[in-house]
C-alpha positions in Angstrom: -22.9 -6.8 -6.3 -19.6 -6.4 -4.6 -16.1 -7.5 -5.8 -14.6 -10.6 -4.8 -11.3 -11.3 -3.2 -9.4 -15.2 -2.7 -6.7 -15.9 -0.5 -3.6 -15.1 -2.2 -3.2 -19.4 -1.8 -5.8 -19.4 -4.2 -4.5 -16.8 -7.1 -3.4 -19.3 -10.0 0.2 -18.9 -10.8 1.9 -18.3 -7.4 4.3 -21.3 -6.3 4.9 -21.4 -2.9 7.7 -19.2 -2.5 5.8 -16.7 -4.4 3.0 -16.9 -1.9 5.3 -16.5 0.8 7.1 -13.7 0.0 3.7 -12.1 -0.7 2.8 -13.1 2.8 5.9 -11.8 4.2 5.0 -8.4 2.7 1.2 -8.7 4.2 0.0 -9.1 1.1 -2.3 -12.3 2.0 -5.2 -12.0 0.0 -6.2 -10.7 -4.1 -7.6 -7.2 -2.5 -4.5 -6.6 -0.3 -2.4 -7.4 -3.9 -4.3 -4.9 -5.5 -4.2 -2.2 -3.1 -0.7 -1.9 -3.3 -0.2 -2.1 -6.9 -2.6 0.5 -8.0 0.6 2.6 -10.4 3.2 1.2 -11.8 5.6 2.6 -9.4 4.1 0.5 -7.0 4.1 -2.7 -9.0 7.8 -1.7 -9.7 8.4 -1.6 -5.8 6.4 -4.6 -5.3 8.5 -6.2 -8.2 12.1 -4.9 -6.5 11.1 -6.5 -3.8 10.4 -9.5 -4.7 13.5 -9.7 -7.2 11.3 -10.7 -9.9 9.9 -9.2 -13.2 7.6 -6.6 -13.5 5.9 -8.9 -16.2 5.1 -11.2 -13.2 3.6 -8.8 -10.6 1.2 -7.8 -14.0 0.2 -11.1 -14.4 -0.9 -11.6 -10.8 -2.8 -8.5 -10.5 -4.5 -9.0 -13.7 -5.6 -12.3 -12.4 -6.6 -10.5 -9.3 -8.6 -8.3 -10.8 -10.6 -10.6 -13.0 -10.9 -13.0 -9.7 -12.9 -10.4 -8.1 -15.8 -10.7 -10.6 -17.4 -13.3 -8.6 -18.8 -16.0 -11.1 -15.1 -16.1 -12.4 -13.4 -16.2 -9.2 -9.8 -17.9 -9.4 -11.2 -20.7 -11.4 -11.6 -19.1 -15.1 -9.4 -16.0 -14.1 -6.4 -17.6 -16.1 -8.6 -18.6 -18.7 -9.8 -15.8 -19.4 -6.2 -13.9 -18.7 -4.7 -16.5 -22.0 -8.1 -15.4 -23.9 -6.3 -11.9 -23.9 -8.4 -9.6 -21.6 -6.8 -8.5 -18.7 -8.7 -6.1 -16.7 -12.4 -6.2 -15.5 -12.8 -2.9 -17.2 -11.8 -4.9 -20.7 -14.0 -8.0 -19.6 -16.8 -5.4 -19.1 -16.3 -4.2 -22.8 -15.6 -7.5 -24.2 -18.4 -9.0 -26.6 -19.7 -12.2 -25.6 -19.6 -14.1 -28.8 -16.0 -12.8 -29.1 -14.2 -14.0 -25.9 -16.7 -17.4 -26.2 -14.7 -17.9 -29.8 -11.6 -16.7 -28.8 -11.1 -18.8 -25.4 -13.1 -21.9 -27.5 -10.0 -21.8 -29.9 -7.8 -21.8 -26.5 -9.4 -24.5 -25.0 -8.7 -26.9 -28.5 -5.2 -25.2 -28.9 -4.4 -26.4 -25.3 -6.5 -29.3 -24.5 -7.4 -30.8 -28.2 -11.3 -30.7 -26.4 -14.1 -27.6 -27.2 -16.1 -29.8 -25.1 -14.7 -27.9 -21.4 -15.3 -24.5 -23.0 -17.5 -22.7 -20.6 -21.0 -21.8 -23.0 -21.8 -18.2 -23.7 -24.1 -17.8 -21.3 -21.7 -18.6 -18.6 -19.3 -15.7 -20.8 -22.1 -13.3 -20.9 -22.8 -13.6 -17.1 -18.9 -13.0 -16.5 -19.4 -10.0 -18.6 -22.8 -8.9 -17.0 -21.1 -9.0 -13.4 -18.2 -7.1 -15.0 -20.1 -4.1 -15.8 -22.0 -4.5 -12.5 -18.9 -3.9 -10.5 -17.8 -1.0 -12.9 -20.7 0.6 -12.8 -20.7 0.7 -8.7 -17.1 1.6 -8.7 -17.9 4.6 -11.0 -20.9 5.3 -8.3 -18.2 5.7 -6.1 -16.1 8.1 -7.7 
């Protein structure tokens, strides 16, 4: 299973100056984003830049990364960002009944409605593909 990437369009939480800064910068999809924000020095760079918070450069490559699991894409990337895991290697780690309970009481916090939760077996396949891709990246190392 191979990663996903989204054009940085895509990549919830970028207003359109955002995504044309990161354009202007030739950042112009979730795997260019990453590539250049792989320290913290970098993301600080990236953040100078930008003229924005470090805070915000976080957010979007932690959205980045869990968008590249492919059954979470850019659609549940945020949701499962406010559920409080933000990395795939956390995701991969994550139990399933856990995250289901914890972005279940997001989803009535937020929307007053369980009934848009995704169920756990969608949760447990975001969590299966998590530990696909870190297994294959550790196959690389």
């Amino acid at each position: 299973m191979k990663s996903s990437y989204w054009p940085i369009e895509k990549l919830p939480g970028l207003n359109k100056a955002n995504q044309e800064q990161l354009k202007s910068l030739g950042i112009n999809n979730s795997q260019d984003l990453l590539k250049l924000t792989q320290t913290k020095a970098h993301k600080q760079h990236l953040a100078n830049q930008l003229k924005c918070q470090l805070q915000l450069i976080n957010k979007w490559v932690a959205l980045a990364d869990l968008g590249r699991v492919p059954s979470v894409g850019y659609g549940y990337c945020g949701l499962i960002l406010h559920s409080g895991i933000i990395s795939v290697n956390q995701l991969a780690q994550t139990p399933v009944g856990s995250l289901h309970r914890q972005i279940l009481k997001l989803q009535v916090a937020t929307l007053q409605q369980k009934n848009l939760c995704p169920s756990p077996n969608m949760v447990q396949t975001w969590i299966n593909e998590a530990k696909v891709i870190i297994n294959n990246e550790l196959k690389k190392i």
